[in-house]
mmCIF file as Biopython writes it, N, C-alpha, C and O atoms, coordinates in Angstrom:
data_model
#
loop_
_atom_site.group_PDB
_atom_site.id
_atom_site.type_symbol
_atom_site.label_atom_id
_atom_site.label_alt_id
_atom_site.label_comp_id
_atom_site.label_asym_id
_atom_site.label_entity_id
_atom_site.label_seq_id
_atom_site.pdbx_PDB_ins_code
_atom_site.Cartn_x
_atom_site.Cartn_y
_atom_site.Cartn_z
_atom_site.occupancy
_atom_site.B_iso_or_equiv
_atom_site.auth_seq_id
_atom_site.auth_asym_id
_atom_site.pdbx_PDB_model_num
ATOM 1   N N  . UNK A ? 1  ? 100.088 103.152 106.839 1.0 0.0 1  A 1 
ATOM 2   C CA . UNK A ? 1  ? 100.084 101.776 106.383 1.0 0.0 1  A 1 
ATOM 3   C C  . UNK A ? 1  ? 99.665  100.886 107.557 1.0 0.0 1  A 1 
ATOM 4   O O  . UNK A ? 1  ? 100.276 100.644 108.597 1.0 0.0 1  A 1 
ATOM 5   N N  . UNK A ? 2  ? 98.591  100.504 107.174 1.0 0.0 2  A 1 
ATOM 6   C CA . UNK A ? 2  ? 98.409  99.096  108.326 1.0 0.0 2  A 1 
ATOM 7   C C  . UNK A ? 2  ? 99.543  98.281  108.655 1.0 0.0 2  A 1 
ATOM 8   O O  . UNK A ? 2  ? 100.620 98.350  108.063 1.0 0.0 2  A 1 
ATOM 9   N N  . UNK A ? 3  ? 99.259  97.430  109.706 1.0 0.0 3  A 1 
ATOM 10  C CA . UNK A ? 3  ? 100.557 96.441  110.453 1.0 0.0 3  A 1 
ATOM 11  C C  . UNK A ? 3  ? 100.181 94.918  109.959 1.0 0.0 3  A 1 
ATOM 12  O O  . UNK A ? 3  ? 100.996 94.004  109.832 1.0 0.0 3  A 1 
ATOM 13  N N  . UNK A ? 4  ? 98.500  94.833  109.660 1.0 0.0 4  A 1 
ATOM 14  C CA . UNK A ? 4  ? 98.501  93.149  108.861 1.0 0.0 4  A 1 
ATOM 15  C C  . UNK A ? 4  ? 97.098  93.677  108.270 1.0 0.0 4  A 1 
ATOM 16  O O  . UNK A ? 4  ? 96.262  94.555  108.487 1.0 0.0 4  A 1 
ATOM 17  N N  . UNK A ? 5  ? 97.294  92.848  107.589 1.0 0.0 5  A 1 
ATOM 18  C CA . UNK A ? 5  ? 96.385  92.881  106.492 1.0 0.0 5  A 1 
ATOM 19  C C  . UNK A ? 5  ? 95.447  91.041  106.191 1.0 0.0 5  A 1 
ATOM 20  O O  . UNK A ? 5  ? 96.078  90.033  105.873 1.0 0.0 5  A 1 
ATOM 21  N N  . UNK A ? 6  ? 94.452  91.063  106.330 1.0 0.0 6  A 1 
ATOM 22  C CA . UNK A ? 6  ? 93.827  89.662  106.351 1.0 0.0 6  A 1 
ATOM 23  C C  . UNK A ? 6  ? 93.504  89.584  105.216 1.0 0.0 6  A 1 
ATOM 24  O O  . UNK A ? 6  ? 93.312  90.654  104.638 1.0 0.0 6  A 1 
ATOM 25  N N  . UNK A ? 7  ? 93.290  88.124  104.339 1.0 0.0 7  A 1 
ATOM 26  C CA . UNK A ? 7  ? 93.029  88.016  103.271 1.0 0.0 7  A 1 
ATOM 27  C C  . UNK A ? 7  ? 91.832  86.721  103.514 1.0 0.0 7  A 1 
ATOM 28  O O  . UNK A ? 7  ? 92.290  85.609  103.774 1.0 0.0 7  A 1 
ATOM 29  N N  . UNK A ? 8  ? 90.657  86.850  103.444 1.0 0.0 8  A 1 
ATOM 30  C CA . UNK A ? 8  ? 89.641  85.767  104.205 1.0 0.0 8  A 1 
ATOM 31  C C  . UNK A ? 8  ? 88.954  84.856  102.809 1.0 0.0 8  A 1 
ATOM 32  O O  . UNK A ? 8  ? 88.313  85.337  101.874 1.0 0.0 8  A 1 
ATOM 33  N N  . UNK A ? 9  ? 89.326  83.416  103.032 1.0 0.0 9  A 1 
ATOM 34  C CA . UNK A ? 9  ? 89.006  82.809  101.627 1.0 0.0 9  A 1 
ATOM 35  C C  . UNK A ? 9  ? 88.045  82.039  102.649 1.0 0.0 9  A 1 
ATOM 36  O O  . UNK A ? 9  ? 88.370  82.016  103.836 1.0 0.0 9  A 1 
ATOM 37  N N  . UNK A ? 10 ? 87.052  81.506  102.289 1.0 0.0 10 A 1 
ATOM 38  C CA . UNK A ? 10 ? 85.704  81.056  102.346 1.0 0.0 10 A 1 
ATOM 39  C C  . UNK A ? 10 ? 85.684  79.697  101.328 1.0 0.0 10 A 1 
ATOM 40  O O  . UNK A ? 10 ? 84.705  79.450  100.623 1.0 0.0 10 A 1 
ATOM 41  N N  . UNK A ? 11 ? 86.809  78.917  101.348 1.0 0.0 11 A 1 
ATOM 42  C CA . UNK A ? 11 ? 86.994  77.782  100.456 1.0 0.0 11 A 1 
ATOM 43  C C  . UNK A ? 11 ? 88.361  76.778  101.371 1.0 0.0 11 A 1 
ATOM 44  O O  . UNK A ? 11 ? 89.389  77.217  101.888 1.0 0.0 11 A 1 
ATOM 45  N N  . UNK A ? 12 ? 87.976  75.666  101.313 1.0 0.0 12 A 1 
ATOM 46  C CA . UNK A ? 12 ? 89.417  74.612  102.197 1.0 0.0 12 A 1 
ATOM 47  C C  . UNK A ? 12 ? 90.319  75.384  101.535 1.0 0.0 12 A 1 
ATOM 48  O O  . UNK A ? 12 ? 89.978  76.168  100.649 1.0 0.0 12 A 1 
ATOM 49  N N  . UNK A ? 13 ? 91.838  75.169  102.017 1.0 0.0 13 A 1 
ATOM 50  C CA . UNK A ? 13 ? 93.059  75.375  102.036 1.0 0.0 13 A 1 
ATOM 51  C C  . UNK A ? 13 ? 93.574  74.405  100.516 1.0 0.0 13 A 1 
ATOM 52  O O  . UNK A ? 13 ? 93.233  73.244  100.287 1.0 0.0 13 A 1 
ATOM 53  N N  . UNK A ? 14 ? 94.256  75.070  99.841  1.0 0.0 14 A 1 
ATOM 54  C CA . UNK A ? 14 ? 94.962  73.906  98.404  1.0 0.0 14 A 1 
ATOM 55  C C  . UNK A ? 14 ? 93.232  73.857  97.391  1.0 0.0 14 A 1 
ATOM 56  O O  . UNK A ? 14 ? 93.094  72.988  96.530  1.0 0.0 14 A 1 
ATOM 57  N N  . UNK A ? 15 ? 92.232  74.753  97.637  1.0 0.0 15 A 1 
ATOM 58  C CA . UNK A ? 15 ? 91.501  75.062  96.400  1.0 0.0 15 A 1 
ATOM 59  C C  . UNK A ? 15 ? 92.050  76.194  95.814  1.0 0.0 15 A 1 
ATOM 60  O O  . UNK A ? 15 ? 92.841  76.885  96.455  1.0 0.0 15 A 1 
ATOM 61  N N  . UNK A ? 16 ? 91.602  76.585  94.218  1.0 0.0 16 A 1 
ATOM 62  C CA . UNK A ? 16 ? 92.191  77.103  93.915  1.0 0.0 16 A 1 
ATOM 63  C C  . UNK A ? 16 ? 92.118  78.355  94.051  1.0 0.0 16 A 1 
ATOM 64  O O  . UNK A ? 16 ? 93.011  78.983  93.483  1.0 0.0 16 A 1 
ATOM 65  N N  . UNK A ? 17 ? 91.141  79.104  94.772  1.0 0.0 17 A 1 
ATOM 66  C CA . UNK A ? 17 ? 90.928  80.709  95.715  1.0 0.0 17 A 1 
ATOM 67  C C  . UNK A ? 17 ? 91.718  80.711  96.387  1.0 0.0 17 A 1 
ATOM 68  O O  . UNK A ? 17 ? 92.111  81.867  96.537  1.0 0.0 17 A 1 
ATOM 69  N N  . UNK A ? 18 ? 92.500  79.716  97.211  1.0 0.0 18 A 1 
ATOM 70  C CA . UNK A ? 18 ? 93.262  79.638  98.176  1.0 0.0 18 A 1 
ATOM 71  C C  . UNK A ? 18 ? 94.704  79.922  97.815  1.0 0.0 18 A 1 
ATOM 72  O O  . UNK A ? 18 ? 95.420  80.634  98.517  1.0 0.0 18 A 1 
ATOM 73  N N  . UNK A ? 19 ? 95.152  79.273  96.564  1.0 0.0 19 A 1 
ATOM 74  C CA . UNK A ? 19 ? 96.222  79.179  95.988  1.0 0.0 19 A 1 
ATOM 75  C C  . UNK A ? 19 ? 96.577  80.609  95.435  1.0 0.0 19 A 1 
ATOM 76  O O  . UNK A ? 19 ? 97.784  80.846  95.394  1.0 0.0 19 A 1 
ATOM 77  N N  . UNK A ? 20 ? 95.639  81.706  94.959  1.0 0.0 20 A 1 
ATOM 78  C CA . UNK A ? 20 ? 95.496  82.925  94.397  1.0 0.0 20 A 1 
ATOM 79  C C  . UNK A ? 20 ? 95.436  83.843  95.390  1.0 0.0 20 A 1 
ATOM 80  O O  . UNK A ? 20 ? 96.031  84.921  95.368  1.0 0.0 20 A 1 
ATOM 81  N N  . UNK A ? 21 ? 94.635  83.394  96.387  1.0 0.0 21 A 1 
ATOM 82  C CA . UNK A ? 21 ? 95.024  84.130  97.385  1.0 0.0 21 A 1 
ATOM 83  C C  . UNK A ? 21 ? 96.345  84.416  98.390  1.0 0.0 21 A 1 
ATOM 84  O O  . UNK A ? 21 ? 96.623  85.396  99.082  1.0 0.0 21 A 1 
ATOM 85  N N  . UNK A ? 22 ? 96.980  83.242  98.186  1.0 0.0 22 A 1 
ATOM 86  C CA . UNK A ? 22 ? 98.310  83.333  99.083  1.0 0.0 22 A 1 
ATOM 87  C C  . UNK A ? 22 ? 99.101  83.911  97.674  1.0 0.0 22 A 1 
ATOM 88  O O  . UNK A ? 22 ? 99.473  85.082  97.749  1.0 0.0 22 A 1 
ATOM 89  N N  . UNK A ? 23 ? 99.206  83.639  97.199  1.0 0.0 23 A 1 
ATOM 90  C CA . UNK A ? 23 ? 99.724  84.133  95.379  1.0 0.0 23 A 1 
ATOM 91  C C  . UNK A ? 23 ? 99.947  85.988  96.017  1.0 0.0 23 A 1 
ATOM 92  O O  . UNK A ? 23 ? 101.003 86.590  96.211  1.0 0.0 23 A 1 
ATOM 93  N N  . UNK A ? 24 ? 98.464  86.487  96.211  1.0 0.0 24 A 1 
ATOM 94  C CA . UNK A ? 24 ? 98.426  88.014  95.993  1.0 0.0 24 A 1 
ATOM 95  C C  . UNK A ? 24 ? 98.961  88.069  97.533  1.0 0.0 24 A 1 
ATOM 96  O O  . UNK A ? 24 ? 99.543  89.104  97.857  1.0 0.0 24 A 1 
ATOM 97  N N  . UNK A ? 25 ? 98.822  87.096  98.457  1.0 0.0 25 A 1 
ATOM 98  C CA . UNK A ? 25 ? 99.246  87.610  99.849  1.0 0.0 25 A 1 
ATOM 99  C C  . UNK A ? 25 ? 101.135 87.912  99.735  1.0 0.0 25 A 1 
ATOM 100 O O  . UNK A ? 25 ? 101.823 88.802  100.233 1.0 0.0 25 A 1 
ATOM 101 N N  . UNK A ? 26 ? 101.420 86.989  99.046  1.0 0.0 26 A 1 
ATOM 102 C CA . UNK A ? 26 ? 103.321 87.195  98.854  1.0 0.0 26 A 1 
ATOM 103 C C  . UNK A ? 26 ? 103.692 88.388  97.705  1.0 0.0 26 A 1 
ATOM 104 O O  . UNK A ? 26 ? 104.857 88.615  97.377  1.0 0.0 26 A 1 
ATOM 105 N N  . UNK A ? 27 ? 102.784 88.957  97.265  1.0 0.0 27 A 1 
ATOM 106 C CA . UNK A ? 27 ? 102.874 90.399  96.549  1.0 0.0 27 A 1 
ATOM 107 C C  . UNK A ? 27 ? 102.492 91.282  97.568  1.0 0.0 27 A 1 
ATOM 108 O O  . UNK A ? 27 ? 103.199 92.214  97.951  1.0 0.0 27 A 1 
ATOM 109 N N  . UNK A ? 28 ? 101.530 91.040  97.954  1.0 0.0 28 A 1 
ATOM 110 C CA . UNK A ? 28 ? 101.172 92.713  98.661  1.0 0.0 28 A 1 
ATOM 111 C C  . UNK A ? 28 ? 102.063 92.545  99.887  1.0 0.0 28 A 1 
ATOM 112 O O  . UNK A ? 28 ? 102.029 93.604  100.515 1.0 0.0 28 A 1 
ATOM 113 N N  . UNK A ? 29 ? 102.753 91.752  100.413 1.0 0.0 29 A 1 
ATOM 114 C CA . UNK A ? 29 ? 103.369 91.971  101.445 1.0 0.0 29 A 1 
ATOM 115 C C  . UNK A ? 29 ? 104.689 93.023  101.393 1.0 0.0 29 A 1 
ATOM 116 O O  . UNK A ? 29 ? 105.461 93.275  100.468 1.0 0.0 29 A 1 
ATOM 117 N N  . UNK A ? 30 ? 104.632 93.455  102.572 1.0 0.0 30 A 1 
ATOM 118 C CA . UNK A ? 30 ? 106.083 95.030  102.448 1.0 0.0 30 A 1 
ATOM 119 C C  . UNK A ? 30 ? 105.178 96.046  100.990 1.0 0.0 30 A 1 
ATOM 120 O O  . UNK A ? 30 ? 105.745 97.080  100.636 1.0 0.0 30 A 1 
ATOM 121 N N  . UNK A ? 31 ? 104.580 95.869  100.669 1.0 0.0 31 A 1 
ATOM 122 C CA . UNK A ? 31 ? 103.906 96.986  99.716  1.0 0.0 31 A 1 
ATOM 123 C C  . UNK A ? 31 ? 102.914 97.471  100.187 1.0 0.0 31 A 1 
ATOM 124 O O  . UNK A ? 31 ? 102.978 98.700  100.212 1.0 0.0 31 A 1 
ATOM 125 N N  . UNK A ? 32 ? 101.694 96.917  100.716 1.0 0.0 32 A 1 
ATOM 126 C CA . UNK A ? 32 ? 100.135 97.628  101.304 1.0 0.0 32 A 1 
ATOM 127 C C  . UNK A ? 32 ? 100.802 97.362  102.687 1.0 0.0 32 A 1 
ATOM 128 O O  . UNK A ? 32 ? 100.464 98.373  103.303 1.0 0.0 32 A 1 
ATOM 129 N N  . UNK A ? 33 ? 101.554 96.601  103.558 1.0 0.0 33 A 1 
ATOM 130 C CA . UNK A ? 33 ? 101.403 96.321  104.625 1.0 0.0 33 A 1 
ATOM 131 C C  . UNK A ? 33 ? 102.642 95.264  105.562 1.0 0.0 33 A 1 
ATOM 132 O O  . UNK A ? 33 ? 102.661 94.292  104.808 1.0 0.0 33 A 1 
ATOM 133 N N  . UNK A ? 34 ? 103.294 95.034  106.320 1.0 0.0 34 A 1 
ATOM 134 C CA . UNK A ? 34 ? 104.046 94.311  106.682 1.0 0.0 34 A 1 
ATOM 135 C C  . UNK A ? 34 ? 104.431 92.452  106.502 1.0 0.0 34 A 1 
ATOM 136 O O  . UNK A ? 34 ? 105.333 91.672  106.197 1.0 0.0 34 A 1 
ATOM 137 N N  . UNK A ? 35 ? 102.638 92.535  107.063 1.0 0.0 35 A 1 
ATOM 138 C CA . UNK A ? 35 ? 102.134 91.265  107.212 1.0 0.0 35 A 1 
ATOM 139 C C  . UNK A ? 35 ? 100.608 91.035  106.169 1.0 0.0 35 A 1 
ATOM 140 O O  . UNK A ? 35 ? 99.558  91.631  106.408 1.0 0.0 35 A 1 
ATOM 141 N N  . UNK A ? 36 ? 100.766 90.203  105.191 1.0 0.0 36 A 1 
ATOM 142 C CA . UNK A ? 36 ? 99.689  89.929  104.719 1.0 0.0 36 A 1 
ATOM 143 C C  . UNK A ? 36 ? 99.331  88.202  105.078 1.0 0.0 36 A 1 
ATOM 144 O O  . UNK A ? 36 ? 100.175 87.333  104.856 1.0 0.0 36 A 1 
ATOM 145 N N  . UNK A ? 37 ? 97.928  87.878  105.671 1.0 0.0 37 A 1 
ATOM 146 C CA . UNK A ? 37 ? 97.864  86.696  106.069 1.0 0.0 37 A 1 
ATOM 147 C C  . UNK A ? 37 ? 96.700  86.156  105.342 1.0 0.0 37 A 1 
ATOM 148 O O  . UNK A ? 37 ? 95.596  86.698  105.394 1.0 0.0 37 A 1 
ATOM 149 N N  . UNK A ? 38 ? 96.934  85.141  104.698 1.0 0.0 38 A 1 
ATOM 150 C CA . UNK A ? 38 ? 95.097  84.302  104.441 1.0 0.0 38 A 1 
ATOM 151 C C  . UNK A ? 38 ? 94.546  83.663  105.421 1.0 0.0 38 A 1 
ATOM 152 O O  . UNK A ? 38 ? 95.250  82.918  106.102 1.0 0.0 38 A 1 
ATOM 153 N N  . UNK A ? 39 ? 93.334  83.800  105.669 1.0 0.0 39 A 1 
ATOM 154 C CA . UNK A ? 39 ? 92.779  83.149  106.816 1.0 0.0 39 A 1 
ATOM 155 C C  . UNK A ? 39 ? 91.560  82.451  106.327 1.0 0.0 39 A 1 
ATOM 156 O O  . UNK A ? 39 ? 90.604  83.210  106.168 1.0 0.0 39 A 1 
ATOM 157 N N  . UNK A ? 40 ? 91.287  80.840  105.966 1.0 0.0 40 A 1 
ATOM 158 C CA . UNK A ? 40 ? 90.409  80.169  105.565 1.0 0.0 40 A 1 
ATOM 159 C C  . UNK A ? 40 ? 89.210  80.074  106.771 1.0 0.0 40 A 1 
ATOM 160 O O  . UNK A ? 40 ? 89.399  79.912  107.976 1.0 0.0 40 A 1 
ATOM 161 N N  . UNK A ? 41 ? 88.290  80.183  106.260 1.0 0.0 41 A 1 
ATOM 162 C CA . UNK A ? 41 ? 87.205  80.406  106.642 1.0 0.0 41 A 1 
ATOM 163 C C  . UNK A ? 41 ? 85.880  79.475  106.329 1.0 0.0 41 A 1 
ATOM 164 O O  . UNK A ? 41 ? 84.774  80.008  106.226 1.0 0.0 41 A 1 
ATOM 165 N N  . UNK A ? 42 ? 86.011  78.433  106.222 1.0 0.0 42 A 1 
ATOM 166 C CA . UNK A ? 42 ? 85.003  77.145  105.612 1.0 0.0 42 A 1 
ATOM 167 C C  . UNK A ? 42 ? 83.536  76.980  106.592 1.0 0.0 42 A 1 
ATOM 168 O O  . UNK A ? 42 ? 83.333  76.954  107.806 1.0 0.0 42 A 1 
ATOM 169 N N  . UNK A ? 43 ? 82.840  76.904  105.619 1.0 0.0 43 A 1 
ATOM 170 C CA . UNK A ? 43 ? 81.347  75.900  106.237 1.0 0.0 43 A 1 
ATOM 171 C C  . UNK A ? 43 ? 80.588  77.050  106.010 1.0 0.0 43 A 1 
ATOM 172 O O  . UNK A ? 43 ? 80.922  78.228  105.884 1.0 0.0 43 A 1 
ATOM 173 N N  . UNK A ? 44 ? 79.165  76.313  105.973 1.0 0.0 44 A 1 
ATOM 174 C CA . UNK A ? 44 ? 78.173  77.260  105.874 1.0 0.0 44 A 1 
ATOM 175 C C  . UNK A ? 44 ? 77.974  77.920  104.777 1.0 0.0 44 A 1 
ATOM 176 O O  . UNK A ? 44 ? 77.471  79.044  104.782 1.0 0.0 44 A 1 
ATOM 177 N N  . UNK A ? 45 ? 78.442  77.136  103.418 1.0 0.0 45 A 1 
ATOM 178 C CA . UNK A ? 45 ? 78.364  78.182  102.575 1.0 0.0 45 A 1 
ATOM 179 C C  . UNK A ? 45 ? 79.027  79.213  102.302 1.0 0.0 45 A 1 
ATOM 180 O O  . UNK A ? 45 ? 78.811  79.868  101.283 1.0 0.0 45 A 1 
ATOM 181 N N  . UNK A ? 46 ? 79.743  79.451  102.989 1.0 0.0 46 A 1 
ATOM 182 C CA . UNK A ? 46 ? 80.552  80.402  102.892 1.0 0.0 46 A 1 
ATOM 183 C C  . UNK A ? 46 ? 80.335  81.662  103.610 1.0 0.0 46 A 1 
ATOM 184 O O  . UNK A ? 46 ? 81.022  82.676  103.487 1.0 0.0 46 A 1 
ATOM 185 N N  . UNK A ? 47 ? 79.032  81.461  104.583 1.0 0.0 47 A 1 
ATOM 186 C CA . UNK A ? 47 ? 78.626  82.232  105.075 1.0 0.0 47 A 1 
ATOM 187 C C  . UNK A ? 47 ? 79.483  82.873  106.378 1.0 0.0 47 A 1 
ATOM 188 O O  . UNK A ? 47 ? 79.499  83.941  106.991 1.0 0.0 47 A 1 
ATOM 189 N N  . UNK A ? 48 ? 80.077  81.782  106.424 1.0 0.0 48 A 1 
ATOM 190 C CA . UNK A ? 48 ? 81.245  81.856  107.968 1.0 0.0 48 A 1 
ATOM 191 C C  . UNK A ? 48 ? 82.362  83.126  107.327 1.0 0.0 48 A 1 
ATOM 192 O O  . UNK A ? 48 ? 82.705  84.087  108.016 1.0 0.0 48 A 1 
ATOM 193 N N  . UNK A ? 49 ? 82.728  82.951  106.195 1.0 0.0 49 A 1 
ATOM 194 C CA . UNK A ? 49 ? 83.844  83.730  105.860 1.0 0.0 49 A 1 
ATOM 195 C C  . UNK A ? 49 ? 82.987  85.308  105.716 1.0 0.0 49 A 1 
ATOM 196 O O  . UNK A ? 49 ? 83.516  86.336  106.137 1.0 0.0 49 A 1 
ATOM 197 N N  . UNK A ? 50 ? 81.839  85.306  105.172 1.0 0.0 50 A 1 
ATOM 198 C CA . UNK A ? 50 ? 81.086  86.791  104.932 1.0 0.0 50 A 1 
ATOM 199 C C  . UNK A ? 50 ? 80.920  87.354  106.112 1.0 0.0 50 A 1 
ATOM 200 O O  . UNK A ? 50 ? 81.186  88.551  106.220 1.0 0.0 50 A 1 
ATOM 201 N N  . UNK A ? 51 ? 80.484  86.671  107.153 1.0 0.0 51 A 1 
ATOM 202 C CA . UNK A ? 51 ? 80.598  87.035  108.406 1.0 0.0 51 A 1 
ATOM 203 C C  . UNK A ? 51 ? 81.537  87.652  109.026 1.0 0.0 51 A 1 
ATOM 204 O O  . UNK A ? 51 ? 81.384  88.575  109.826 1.0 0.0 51 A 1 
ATOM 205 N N  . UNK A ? 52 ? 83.095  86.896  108.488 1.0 0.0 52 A 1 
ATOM 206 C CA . UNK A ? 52 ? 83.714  87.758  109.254 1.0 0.0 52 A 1 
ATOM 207 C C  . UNK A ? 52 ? 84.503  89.139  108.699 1.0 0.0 52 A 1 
ATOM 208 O O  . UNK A ? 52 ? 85.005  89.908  109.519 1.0 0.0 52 A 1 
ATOM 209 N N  . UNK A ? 53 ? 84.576  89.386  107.338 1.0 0.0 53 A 1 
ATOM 210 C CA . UNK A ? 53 ? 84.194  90.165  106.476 1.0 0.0 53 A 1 
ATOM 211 C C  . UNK A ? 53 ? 83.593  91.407  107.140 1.0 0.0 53 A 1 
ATOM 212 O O  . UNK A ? 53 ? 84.274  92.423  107.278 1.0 0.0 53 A 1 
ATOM 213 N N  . UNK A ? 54 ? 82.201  91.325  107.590 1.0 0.0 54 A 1 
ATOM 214 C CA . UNK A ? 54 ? 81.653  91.768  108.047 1.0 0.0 54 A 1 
ATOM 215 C C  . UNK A ? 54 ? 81.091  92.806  109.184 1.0 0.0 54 A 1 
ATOM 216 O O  . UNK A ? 54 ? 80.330  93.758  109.359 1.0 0.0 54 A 1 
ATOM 217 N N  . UNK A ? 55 ? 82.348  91.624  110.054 1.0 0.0 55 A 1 
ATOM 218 C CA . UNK A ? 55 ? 82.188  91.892  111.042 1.0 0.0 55 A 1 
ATOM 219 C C  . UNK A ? 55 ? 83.440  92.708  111.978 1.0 0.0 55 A 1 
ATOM 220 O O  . UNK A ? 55 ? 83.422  93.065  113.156 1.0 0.0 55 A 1 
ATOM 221 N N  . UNK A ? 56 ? 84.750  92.861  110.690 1.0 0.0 56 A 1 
ATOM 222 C CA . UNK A ? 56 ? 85.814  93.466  110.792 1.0 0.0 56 A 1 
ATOM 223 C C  . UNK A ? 56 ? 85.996  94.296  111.277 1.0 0.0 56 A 1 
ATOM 224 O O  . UNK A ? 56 ? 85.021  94.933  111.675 1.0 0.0 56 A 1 
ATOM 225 N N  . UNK A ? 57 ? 87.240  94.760  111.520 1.0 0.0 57 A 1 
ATOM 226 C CA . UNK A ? 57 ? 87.301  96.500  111.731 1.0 0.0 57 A 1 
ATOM 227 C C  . UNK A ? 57 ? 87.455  97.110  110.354 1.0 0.0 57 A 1 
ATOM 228 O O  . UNK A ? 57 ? 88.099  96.747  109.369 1.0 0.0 57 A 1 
ATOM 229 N N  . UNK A ? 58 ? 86.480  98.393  110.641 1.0 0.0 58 A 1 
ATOM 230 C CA . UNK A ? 58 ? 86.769  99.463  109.551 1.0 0.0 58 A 1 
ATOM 231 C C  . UNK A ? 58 ? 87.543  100.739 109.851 1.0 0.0 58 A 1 
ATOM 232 O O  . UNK A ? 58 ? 87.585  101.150 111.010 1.0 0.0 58 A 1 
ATOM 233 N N  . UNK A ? 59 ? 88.118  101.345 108.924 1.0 0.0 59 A 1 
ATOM 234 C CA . UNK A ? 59 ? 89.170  102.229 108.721 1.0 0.0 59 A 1 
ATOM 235 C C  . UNK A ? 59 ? 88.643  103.342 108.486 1.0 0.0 59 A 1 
ATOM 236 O O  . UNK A ? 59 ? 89.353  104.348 108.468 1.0 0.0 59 A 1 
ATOM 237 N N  . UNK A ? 60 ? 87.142  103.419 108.231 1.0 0.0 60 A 1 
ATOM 238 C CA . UNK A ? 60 ? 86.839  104.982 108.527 1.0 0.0 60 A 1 
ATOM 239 C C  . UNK A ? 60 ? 86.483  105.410 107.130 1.0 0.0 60 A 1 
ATOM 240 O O  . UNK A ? 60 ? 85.621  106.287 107.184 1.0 0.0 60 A 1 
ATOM 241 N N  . UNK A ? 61 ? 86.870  105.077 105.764 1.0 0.0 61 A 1 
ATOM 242 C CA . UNK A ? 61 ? 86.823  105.515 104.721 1.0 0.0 61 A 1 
ATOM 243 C C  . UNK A ? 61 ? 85.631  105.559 103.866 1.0 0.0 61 A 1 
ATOM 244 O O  . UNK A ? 61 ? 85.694  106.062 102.744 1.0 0.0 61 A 1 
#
C-alpha cells in the first residue's frame, strides 16, 4: 500500500471536480492508502495539471 496518494484536479478549489474530488479523497483514505490529498493544479488549460500527471512517479505496472 502506498503512504499518499495525490488526487490532481486541474480546476480552482470549491468547483465542482474539486468538491468530488475531496468527496472520493475522504473515502479512499485508510482504504488504498494512509493519506489521500487533492492537489489543485490551475492555468493553462489545464495543461499544468496534465503535466504533472505526467510527470509523476510510476509504480512499475
Amino acid at each position: 500500500m502506498p503512504d499518499l496518494v495525490k488526487l490532481i484536479v486541474g480546476l480552482p478549489p470549491g468547483s465542482l471536480p474539486d468538491i468530488i474530488a475531496r468527496t472520493m479523497a475522504s473515502y479512499l483514505a485508510g482504504r488504498v492508502a494512509p493519506s489521500v490529498v487533492v492537489e489543485n493544479r490551475v492555468g493553462a488549460a489545464a495543461r499544468l495539471a496534465v503535466d504533472a500527471v505526467l510527470q509523476g512517479p510510476r509504480d512499475g505496472s
